[in-house]
N, C-alpha and C positions, 0 to 999 in steps of 0.2 A: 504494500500500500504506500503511494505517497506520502509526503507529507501536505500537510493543508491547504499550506503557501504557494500548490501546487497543484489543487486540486478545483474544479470548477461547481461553484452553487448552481444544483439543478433543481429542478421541478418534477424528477423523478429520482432514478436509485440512488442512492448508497447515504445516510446521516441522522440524524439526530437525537429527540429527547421525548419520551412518554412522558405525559401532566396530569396531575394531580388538578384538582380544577381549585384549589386554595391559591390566594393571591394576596401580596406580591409576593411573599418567600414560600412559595413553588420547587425552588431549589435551594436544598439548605446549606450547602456550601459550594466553596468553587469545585470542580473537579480535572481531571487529566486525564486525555486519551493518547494511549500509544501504540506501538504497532509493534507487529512479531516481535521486534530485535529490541524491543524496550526503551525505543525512542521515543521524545512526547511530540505528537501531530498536532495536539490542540486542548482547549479548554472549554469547558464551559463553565459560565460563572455565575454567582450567586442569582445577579440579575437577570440571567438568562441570554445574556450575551455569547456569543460562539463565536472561538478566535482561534486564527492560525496558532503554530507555533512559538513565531512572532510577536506574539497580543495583536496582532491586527482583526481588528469585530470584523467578523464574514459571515453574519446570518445572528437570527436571535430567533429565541421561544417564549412566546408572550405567555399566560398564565389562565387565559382561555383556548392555547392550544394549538392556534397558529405560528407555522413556521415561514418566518420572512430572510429574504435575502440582504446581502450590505447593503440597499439603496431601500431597506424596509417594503420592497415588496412581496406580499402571500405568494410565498411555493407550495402550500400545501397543510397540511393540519395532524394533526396528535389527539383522538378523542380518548377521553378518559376511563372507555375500555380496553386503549388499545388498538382500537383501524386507526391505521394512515393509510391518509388519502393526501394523493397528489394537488398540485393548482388549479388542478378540472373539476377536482370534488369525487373523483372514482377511487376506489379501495386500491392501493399498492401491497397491505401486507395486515401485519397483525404484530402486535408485541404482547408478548402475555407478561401477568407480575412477576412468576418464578426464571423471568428471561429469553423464556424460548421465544423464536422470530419463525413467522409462517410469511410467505410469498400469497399473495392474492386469492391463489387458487388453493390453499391449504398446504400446500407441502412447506415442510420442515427447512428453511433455509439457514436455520443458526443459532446462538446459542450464548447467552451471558452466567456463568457462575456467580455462584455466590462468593466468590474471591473476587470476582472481576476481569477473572479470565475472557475474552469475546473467542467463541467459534464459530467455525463454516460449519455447512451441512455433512460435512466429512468428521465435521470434531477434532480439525486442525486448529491451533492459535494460531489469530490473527490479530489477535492487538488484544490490549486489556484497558482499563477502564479505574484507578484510585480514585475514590471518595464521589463515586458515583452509582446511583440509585443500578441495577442492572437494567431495568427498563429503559431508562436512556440513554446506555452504554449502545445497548442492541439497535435503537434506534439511529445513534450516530453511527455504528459502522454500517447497516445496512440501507439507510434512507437521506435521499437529499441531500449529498455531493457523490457527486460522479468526478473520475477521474476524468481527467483530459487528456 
């Protein structure tokens, strides 16, 4: 996986963060995403702000659930069971609370521990997740930045 500062805000695969529908402290602290090798790719922060490696803000999660791009435009949304849906309003996937990640159509695309481990549908690591809910671990690796 790249890193952040490298990767492009989409409006479909690969990011973010399951919500709680409490506001404003939605997230109760900062957290840190990093990939295989135990590099950090990114943050997210207490305010919901989502930032390269860098701290450059590249997207946020407001606290009713939408997910907006750096120029705060809706890519897409976080309902509080768990669909995401893209900036069209169509289902992309599922986050469940114990972490698992379903693809649209049901199947098993991945997978957050309860350490913070993030895996693929194979149950390889791909990045892990410190001081972050697992639900929004899974969401940031699998939803809403795509690699460029």
């Amino acid at each position: 996986m790249k890193p952040l500062n490298s990767v492009k805000l989409s409006g479909s695969l690969l990011l973010l963060v399951f919500l709680s529908t409490a506001a404003p402290a939605f997230i109760q602290q900062d957290g840190e995403f990093r990939d295989g090798s135990g590099n950090t790719i990114g943050y997210i922060k207490a305010d919901g702000d989502i930032r390269d490696r860098s701290g450059n803000t590249i997207g946020a999660i407001k606290s009713n659930g939408d997910v907006r791009d750096r120029s705060g435009n809706s890519i897409g949304s976080i309902r509080s069971d768990g669909e995401v849906k893209n900036g069209s309003g169509n289902t992309i996937g599922y986050v469940k609370s114990d972490g698992e990640v379903r693809d649209s159509a049901g199947n098993r695309i991945g997978e957050v521990t309860g350490g913070g481990d993030v895996r693929n549908g194979s149950g390889n690591t791909i990045g892990s997740a410190r001081g972050v809910r697992p639900e929004y671990a899974a969401a940031f690796f699998f939803f809403f930045f795509k690699e460029m």
